[in-house]
C-alpha positions in Angstrom: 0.0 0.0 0.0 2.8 2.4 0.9 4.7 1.5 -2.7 1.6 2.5 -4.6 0.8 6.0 -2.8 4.4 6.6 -3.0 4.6 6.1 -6.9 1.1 8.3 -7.1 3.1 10.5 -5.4 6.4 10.4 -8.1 3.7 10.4 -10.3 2.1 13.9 -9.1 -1.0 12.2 -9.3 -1.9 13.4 -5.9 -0.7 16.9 -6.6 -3.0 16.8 -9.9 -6.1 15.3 -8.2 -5.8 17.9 -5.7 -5.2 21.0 -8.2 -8.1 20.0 -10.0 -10.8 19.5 -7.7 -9.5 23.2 -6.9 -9.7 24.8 -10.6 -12.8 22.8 -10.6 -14.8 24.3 -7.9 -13.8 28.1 -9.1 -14.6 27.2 -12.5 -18.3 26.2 -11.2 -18.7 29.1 -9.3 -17.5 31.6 -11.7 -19.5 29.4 -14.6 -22.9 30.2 -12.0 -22.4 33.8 -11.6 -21.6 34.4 -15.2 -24.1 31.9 -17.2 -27.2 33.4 -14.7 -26.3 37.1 -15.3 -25.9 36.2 -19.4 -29.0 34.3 -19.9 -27.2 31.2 -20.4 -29.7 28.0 -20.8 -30.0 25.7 -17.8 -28.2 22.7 -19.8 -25.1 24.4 -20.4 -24.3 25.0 -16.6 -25.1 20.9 -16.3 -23.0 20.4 -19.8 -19.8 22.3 -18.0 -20.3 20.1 -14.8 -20.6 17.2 -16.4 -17.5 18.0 -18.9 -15.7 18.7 -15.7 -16.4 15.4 -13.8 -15.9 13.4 -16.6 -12.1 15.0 -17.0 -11.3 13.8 -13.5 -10.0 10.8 -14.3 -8.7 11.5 -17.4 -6.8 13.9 -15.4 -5.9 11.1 -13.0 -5.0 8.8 -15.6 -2.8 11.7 -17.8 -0.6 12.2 -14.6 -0.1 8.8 -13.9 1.2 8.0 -18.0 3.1 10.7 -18.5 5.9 13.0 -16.5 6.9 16.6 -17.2 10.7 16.8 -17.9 12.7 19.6 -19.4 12.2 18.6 -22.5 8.3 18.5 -21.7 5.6 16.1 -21.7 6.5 13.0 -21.6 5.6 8.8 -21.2 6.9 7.9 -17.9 8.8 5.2 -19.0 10.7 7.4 -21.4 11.2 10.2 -19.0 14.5 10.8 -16.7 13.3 9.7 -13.2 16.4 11.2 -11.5 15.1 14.6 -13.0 11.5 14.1 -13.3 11.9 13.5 -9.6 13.4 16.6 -8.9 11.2 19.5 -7.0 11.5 21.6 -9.8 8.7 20.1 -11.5 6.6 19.1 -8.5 6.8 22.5 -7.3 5.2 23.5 -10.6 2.3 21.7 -9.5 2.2 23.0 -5.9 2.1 26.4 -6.8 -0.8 26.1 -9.1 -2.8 24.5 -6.1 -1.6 27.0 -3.9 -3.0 29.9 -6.4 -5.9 27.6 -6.9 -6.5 27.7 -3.1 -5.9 31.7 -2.7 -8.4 32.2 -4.7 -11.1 29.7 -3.1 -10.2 30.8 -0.1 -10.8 35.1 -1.2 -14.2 33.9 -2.9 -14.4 31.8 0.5 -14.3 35.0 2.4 -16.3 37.6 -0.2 -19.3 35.0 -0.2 -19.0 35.2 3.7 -18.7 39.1 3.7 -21.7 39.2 1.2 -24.4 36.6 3.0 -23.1 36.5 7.4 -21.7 40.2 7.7 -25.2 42.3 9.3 -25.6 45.6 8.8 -25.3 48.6 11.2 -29.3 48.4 11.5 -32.6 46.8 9.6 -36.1 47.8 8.9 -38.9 45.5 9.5 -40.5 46.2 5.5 -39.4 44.4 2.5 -40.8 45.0 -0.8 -40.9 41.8 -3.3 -40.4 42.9 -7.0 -40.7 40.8 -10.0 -38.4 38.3 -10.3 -37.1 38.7 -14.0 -37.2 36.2 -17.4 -34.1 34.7 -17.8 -35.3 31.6 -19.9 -34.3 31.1 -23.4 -37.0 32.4 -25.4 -37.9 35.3 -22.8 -41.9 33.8 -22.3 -41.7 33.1 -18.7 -42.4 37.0 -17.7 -45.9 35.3 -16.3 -44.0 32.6 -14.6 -41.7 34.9 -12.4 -44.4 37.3 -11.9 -46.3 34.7 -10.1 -43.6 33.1 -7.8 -42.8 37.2 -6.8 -46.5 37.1 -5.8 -46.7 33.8 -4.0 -43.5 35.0 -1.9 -45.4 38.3 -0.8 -48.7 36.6 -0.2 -46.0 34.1 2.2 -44.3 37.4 4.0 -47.0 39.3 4.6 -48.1 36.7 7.2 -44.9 37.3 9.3 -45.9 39.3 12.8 -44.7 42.4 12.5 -42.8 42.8 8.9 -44.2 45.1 6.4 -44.8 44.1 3.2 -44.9 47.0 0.0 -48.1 46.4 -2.1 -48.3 44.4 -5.0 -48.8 47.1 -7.4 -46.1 49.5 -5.7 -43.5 47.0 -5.9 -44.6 45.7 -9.3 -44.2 49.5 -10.5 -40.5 48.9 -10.9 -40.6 46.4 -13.5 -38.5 46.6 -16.4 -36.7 49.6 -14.5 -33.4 50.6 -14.3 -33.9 52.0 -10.7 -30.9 51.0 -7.7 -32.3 49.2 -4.8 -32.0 52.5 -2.6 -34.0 54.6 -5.1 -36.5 52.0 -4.9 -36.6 51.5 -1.2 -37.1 54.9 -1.0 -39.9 54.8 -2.9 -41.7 52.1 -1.1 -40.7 52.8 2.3 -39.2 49.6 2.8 -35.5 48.6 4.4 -35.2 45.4 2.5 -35.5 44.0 -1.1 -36.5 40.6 -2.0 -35.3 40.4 -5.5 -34.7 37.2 -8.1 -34.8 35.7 -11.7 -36.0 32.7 -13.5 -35.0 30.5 -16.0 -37.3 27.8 -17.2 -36.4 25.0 -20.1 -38.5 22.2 -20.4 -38.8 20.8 -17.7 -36.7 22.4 -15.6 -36.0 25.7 -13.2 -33.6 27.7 -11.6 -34.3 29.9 -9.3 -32.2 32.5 -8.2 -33.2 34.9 -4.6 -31.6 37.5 -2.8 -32.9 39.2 -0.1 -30.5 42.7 0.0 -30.6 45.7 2.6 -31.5 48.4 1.0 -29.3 50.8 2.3 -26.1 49.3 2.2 -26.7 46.5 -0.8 -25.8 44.0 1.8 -27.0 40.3 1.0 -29.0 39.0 4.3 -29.6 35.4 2.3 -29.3 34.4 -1.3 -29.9 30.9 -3.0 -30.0 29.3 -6.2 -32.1 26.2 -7.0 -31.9 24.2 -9.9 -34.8 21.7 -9.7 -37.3 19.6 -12.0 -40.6 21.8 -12.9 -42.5 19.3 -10.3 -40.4 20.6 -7.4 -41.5 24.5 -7.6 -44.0 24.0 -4.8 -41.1 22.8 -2.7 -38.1 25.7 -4.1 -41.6 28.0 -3.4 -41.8 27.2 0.5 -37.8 27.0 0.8 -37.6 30.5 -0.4 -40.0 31.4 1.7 -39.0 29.7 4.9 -35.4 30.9 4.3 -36.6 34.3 3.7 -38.7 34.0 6.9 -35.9 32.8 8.9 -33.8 35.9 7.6 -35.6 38.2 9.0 -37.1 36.4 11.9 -34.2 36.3 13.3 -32.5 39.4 12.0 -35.6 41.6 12.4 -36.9 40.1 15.6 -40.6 39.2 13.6 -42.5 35.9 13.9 -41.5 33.6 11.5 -43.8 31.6 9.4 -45.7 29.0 10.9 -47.6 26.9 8.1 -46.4 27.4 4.6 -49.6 28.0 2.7 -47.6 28.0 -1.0 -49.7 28.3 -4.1 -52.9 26.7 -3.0 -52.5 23.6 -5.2 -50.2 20.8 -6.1 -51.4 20.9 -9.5 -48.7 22.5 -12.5 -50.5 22.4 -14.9 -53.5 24.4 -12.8 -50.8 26.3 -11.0 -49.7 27.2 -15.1 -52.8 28.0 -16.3 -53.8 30.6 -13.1 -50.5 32.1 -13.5 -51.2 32.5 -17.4 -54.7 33.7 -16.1 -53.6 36.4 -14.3 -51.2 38.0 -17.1 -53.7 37.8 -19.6 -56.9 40.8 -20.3 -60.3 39.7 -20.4 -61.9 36.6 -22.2 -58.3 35.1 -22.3 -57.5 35.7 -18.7 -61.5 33.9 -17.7 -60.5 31.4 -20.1 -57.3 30.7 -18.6 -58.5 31.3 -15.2 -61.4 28.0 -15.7 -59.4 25.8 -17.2 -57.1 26.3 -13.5 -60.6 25.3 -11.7 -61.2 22.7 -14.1 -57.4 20.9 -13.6 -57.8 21.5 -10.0 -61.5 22.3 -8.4 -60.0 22.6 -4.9 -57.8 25.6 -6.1 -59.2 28.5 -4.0 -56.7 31.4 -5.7 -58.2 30.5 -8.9 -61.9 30.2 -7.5 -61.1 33.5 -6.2 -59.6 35.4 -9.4 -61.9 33.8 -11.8 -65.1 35.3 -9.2 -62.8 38.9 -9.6 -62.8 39.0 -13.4 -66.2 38.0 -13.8 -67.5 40.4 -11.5 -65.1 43.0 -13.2 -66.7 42.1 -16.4 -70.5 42.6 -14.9 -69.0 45.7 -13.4 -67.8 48.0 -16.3 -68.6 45.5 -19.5 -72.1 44.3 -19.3 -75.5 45.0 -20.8 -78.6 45.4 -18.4 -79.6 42.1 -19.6 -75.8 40.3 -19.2 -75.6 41.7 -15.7 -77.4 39.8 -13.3 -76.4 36.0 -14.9 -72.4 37.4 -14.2 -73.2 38.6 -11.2 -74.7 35.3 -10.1 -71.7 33.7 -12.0 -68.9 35.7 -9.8 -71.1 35.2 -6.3 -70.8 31.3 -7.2 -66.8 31.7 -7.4 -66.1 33.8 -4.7 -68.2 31.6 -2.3 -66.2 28.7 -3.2 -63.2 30.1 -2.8 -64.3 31.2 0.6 -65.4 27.3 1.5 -61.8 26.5 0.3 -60.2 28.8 2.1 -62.0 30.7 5.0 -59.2 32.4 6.3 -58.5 34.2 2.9 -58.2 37.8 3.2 -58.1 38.1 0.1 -61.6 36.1 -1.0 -62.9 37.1 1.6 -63.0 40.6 1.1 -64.0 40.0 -2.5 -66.8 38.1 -0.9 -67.8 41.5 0.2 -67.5 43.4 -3.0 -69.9 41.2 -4.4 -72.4 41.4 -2.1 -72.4 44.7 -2.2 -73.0 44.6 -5.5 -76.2 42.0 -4.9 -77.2 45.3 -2.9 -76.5 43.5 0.4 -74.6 46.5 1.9 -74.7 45.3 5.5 -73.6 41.3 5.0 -70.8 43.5 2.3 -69.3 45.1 5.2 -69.5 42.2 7.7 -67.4 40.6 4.8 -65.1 43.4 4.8 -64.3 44.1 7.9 -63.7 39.9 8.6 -61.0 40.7 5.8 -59.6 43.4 7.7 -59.2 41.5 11.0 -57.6 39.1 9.0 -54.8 41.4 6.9 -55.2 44.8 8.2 -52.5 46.1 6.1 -53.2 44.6 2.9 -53.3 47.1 0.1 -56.3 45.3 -1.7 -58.7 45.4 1.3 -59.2 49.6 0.6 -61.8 47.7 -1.3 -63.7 48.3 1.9 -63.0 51.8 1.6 -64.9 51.5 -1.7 -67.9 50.2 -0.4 -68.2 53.6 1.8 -68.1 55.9 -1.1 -70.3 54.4 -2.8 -72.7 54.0 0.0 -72.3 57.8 0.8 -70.1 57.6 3.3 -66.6 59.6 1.8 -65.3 60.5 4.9 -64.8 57.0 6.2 -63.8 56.1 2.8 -60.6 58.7 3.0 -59.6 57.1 6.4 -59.4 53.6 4.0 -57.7 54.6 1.2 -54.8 56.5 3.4 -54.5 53.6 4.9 -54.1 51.5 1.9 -51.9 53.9 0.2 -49.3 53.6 3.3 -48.6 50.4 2.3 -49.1 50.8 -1.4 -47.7 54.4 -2.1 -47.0 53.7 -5.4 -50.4 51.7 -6.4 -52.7 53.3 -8.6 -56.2 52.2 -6.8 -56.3 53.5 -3.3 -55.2 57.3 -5.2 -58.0 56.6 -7.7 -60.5 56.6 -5.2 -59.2 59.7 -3.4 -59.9 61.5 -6.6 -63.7 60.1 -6.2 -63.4 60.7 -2.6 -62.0 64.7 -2.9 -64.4 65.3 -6.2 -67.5 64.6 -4.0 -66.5 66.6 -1.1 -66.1 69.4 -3.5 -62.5 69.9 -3.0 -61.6 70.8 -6.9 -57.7 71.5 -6.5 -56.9 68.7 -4.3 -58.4 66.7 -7.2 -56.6 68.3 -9.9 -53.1 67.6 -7.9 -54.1 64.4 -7.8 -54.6 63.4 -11.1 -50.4 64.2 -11.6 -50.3 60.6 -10.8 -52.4 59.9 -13.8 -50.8 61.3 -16.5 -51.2 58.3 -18.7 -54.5 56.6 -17.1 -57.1 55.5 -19.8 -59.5 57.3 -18.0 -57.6 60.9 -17.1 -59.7 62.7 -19.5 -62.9 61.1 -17.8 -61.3 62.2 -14.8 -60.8 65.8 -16.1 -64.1 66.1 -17.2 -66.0 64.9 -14.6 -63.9 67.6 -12.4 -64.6 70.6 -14.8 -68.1 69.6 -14.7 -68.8 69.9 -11.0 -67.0 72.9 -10.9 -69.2 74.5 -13.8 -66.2 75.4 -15.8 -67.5 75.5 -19.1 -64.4 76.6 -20.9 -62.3 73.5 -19.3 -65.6 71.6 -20.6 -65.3 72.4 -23.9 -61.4 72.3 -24.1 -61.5 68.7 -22.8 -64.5 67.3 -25.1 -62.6 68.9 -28.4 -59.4 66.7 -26.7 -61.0 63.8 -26.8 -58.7 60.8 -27.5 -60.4 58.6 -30.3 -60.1 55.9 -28.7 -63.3 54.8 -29.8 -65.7 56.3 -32.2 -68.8 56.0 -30.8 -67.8 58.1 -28.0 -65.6 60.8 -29.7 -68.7 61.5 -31.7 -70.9 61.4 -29.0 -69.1 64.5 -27.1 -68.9 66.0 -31.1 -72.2 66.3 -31.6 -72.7 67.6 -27.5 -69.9 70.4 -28.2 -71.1 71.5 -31.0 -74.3 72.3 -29.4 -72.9 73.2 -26.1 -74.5 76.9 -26.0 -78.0 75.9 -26.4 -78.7 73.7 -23.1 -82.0 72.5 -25.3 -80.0 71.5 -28.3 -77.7 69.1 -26.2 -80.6 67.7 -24.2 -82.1 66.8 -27.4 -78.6 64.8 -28.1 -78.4 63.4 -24.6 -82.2 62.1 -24.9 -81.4 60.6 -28.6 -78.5 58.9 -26.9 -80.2 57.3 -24.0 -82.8 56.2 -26.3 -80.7 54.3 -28.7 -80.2 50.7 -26.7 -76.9 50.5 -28.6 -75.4 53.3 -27.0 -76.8 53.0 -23.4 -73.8 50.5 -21.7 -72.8 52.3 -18.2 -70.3 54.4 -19.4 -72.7 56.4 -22.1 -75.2 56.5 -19.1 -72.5 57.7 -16.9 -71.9 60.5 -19.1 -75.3 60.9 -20.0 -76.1 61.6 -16.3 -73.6 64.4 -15.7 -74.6 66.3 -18.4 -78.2 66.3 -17.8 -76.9 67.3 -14.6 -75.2 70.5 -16.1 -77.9 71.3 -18.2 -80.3 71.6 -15.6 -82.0 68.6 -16.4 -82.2 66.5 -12.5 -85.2 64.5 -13.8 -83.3 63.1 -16.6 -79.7 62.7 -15.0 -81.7 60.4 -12.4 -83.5 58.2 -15.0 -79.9 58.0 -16.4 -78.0 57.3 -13.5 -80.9 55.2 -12.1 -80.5 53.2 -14.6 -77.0 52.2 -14.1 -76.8 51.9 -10.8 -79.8 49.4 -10.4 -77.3 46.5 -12.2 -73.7 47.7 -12.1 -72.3 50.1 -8.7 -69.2 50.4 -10.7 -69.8 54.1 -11.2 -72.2 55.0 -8.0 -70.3 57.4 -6.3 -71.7 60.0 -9.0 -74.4 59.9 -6.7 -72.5 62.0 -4.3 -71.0 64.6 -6.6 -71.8 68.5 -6.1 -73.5 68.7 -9.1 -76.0 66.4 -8.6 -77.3 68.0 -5.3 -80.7 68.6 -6.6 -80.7 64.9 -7.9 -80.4 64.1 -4.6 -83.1 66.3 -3.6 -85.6 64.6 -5.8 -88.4 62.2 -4.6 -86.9 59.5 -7.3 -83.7 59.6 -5.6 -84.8 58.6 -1.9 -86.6 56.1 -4.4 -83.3 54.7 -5.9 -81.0 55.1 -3.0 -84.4 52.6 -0.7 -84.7 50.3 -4.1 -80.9 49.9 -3.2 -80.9 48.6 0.1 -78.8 52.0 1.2 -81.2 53.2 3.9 -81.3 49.6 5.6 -77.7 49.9 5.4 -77.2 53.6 6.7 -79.8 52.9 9.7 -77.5 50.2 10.5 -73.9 51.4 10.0 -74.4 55.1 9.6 -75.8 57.6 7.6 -74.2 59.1 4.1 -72.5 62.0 4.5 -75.1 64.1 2.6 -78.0 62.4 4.1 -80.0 62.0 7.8 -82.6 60.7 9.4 -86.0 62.2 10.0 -87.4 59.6 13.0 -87.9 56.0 11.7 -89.5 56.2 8.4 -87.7 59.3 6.8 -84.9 60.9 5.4 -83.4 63.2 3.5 -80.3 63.7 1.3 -78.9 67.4 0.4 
């Protein structure tokens, strides 16, 4: 035994093996950094390992055959043993495993710096953003969106951390914006950044979670796994994560990994697809998920959001109450496969609103609330009180909201509602800066210059009109030409509303207003009326200044008790334009 590790010694076979495994190892970790940041596919990573493994023992067996002599490579039963002996030419080898080993041991110690050195101080916040395509033909976006997601739905359970909104954090997508600008931004200390790269049947996974303020790394990871193991790479990330700042943010750590609701991919594939695609698509998408798996609750959920959307803003008087049914039947199974949902839950309560059950609406919303407090989405609640009326209690929502989602468009939306039916003109107009490219900034812009009886701004804005569809670029044409002759444009406004092919909610919307600012309350009810008896998507024009005599007509304490609002008021309190006379009256100003 001693004569053979003494000639694999002469040999420098030992010297080889050990240089090797040395080169090796850097090669693999400068091969990771490089192939991730280039795009590389996931096969060539695997190809180099493999390449590598397999030259081991050719390696071996090269040292063992052959010496290096002054004359240079040689058989070792040509070669000079007295000088291929000699420490000149084992030293060769030494000092390449000594550089080898100087350099393992300084990536050693700049891995160490990166991932166990703690920063000076850490904020309990961390914003989640988008964890970015990196697969070979770039049509993963939906795929890393969703694992972003599922890792902030995860956080936002921890005691005590603060998790940025969706929509904030997704803001910064396809930006070129440092880590501290962004933190900044979103109020948050930490950033919980990563990419994807998906290729058949396979996935890496790449995380870092990074201080904000200094760039230091509290925890990164790489996982290279088959597509059947995202679940599990899903709830390490997420239990690593946890653990991170658990311990380095004093916050409760995780207790149940909840993951993506299903154990399904090909369900878990199609919600994701679901979710980045726009309207039929993203239903169709969103049914086949329920059809794969009918135990998925985040799909039950989603597919009971888009199809109430759709009855919402898209539908016909005679489409609206089969979707409404349609999105009730969703969102209560959700909620029976998940009753601890915040999230369903407080859809739950949008929808029953929107069956005119105000009062079982709030009980819905406020269960949400005890559930997630801080959730950006549950300002839904807030919406529920402007459109009841109530705009004061619906500000104290949406500031709430927008504390945690500074950067999301909703919560601000409905602040410009909120300040256009209090009347407060200029706080509206500053608002709308965050609009600048909203589809609906001109509706926006109108619906402020018409409450404030600017007729000018009027006019200005409906010759601006953006054709972004005919019908309604023609429909403010014909009104502006007309505009100095209130009878004229009544006349237009009545041909409108009597053409069934013109009357979906927006041109009743619109129709409303004007009648409004023509002088015409009668009309602007039957208009509004209208709309608001199948869709609530626009019922906060109720409230606006200009329709004050609207409210003070007999067909409006009609509409608002055909509603359900006065159960709902005597119950939870009364609209802020509107108050009790004993216990059969009211009246609204």
């Amino acid at each position: 035994m001693a004569s053979v590790w003494g000639e694999l010694k002469r040999r420098n076979v030992v010297r080889v093996a050990i240089a090797y495994a040395v080169v090796a190892w850097l090669l693999l970790q400068v091969a990771d950094v490089v192939l991730d940041n280039i795009g590389a596919p996931a096969w060539l990573f695997q190809a180099i390992l493999l390449m590598l493994v397999i030259g081991f023992p050719v390696a071996l067996i090269f040292a063992w055959a052959f010496e290096l002599t002054p004359e240079g490579i040689k058989l070792d039963k040509k070669a000079d043993r007295a000088v291929a002996e000699s420490r000149q030419y084992g030293r060769k080898l030494d000092y390449v495993i000594i550089g080898a080993l100087v350099l393992a041991l300084g990536y050693f110690m700049w891995e160490r710096q990166q991932i166990t050195t703690p920063p000076t101080t850490l904020d309990r916040s961390v914003a989640v953003l988008p964890f970015v395509d990196m697969s070979p033909n770039g049509d993963q976006e939906y795929f890393g969106d969703g694992i972003a997601e599922e890792l902030l739905n995860e956080l936002v359970r921890l005691d005590g951390l603060r998790v940025a909104g969706r929509t904030s954090s997704f803001s910064f997508k396809g930006t070129n914006e440092n880590l501290n600008a962004i933190a900044e931004a979103l109020n948050v200390g930490t950033i919980l950044e990563g990419s994807i790269r998906k290729d058949g049947n396979r996935v890496r996974i790449t995380a870092q979670l990074i201080n904000a303020s200094d760039s230091y790394h509290i925890w990164s990871d790489t996982y290279n796994r088959e597509l059947v193991d995202i679940f599990a790479i899903q709830e390490e990330i997420a239990t690593s994560v946890a653990g991170a700042l658990g311990v380095r943010l004093g916050v409760g750590g995780v207790n149940s990994f909840q993951g993506a609701g299903t154990q399904n991919i090909e369900a878990y594939e199609a919600y994701l697809q679901g979710l980045a695609s726009v309207r039929d698509e993203k239903i169709r998408f969103l049914e086949r998920a329920t059809q794969l798996d009918p135990y998925y609750s985040a799909a039950w959920s989603q597919l009971g959001l888009y199809t109430g959307s759709m009855q919402q803003w898209y539908s016909s008087p005679g489409e609206a109450p089969e979707l409404l049914e349609r999105a009730y039947s969703y969102v209560l199974r959700a909620v029976e496969l998940e009753p601890e949902s915040a999230q369903s839950t407080s859809l739950l309560g949008t929808i029953l609103y929107s069956r005119k059950d105000w009062i079982g609406g709030e009980v819905a919303h406020l269960k949400a609330l005890s559930l997630h407090s801080d959730r950006p989405n549950l300002g839904q609640y807030g919406y529920l009180l402007m459109r009841a009326g109530r705009s004061a209690a619906a500000l104290e929502q949406w500031e709430k909201a927008e504390a945690v989602e500074p950067l999301g468009g909703l919560p601000i939306t409905y602040r410009v509602y909120v300040s256009l039916a209090q009347g407060r003109f200029t706080d509206t107009r500053e608002l709308l800066a965050w609009f600048a490219n909203h589809r609906l900034i001109t509706q926006f812009r109108l619906s402020i210059a018409l409450n404030a009886g600017d007729s000018e701004e009027i006019k200005a804005i409906m010759a601006a009109m953006p054709p972004t569809a005919i019908s309604t670029t023609t429909f403010y044409s014909l009104v502006l030409s007309a505009f100095d002759s209130p009878e004229m444009v009544l006349s237009i406004l009545r041909e409108a509303y009597a053409d069934h092919s013109r009357r979906w909610p927006s041109k009743l919307h619109d129709i409303a207003l004007l009648a409004a600012y023509f002088d015409d309350p009668e009309f602007a009810l039957r208009a509004i009326g209208e709309e608001v008896r199948y869709t609530s998507a626009r019922q906060q024009v109720l409230w606006y200044p200009m329709m004050a005599e609207v409210r003070q007509l007999a067909g409006f304490k009609e509409l608002v008790t055909d509603l359900n609002l006065v159960a709902y008021w005597r119950a939870s309190g009364w609209a802020d334009l509107c108050r009790p006379l004993g216990n059969d009256d009211f009246e609204c100003i």
